[in-house]
C-alpha positions in Angstrom: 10.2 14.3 -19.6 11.0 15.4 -16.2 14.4 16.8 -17.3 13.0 18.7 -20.0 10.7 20.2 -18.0 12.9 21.3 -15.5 15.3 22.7 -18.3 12.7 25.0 -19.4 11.3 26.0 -16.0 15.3 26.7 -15.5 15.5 28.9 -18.5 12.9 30.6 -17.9 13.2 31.4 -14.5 16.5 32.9 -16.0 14.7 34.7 -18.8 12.7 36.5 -15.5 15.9 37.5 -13.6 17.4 38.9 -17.1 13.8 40.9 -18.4 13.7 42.1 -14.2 17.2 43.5 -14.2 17.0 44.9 -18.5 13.4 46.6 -17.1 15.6 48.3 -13.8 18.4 49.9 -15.7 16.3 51.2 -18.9 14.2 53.1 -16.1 17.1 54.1 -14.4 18.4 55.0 -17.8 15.2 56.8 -18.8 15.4 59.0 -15.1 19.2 59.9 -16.0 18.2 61.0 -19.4 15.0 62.8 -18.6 17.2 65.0 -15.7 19.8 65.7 -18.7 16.7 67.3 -21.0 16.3 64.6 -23.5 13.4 64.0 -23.6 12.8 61.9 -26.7 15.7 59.5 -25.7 13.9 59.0 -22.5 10.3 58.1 -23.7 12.0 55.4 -25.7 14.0 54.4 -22.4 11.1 54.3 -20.3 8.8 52.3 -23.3 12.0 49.8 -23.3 11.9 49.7 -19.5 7.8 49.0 -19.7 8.1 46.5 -22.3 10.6 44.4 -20.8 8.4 44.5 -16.9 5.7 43.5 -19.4 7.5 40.5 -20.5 8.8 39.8 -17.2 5.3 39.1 -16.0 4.9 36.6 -19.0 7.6 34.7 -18.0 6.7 34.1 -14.5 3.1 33.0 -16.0 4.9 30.7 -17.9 7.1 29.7 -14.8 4.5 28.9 -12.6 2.6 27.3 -15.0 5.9 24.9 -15.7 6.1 24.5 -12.2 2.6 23.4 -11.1 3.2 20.9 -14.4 6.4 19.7 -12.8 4.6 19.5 -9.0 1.9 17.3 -10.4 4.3 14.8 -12.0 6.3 14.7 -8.4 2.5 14.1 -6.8 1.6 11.6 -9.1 4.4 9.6 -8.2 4.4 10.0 -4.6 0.4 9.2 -4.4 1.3 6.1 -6.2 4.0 5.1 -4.1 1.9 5.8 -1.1 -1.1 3.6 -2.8 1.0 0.9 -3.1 2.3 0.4 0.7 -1.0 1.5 1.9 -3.4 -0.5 -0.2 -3.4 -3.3 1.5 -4.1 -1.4 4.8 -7.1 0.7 3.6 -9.0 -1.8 2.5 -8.7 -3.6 6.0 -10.3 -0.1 7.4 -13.7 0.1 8.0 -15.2 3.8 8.1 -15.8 5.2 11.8 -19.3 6.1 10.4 -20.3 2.4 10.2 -18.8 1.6 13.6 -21.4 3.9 15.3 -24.6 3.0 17.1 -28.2 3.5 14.9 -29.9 5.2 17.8 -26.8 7.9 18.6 -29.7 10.9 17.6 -31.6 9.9 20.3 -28.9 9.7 23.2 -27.9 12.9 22.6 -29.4 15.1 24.4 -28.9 18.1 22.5 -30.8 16.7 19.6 -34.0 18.7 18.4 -36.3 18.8 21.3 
């Protein structure tokens, strides 16, 4: 599972770079076309260049969503590594609340006067 996932947070990290740079050079497209008075050409560049940014922004959704899928399968099996060598160890561990004296609210002397 971990290997598909990574495929296809690959990919699509790929699918970003590609939209990015198709979005740069249809608006530098539409700019070179709109200087040489054609107009109509341009609009259709610049939609093209919008369209593709749009998608762009999808794909990283979808990326970071991938990725936060594959950090919680890399967290699950570290916590349970870390469970293992320390549960023996935490359950030896008594809470530093139960450790301290009843009557510590009325030593201090800072307490409501």
């Amino acid at each position: 599972m971990a290997n598909k996932v990574s495929q296809r947070e690959g990919n699509t990290r790929l699918t970003i770079g590609l939209l990015s740079g198709m979005s740069i050079v249809a608006a530098a497209f539409a700019i070179y076309i709109g200087l040489r008075q054609d107009q109509p050409l341009a609009i259709v560049a610049l939609v093209f260049a919008i369209a593709c940014g749009v998608a762009a922004c999808l794909s990283y959704r979808q990326y970071t969503a991938l990725r936060n899928i594959r950090w919680q399968a890399e967290l699950a099996e570290s916590n349970k590594e870390l469970d293992r060598v320390l549960g023996e160890q935490r359950s030896a561990v008594t809470p530093l609340s139960q450790d301290l004296p009843l009557r510590a609210q009325e030593e201090n002397p800072f307490a409501n006067r």
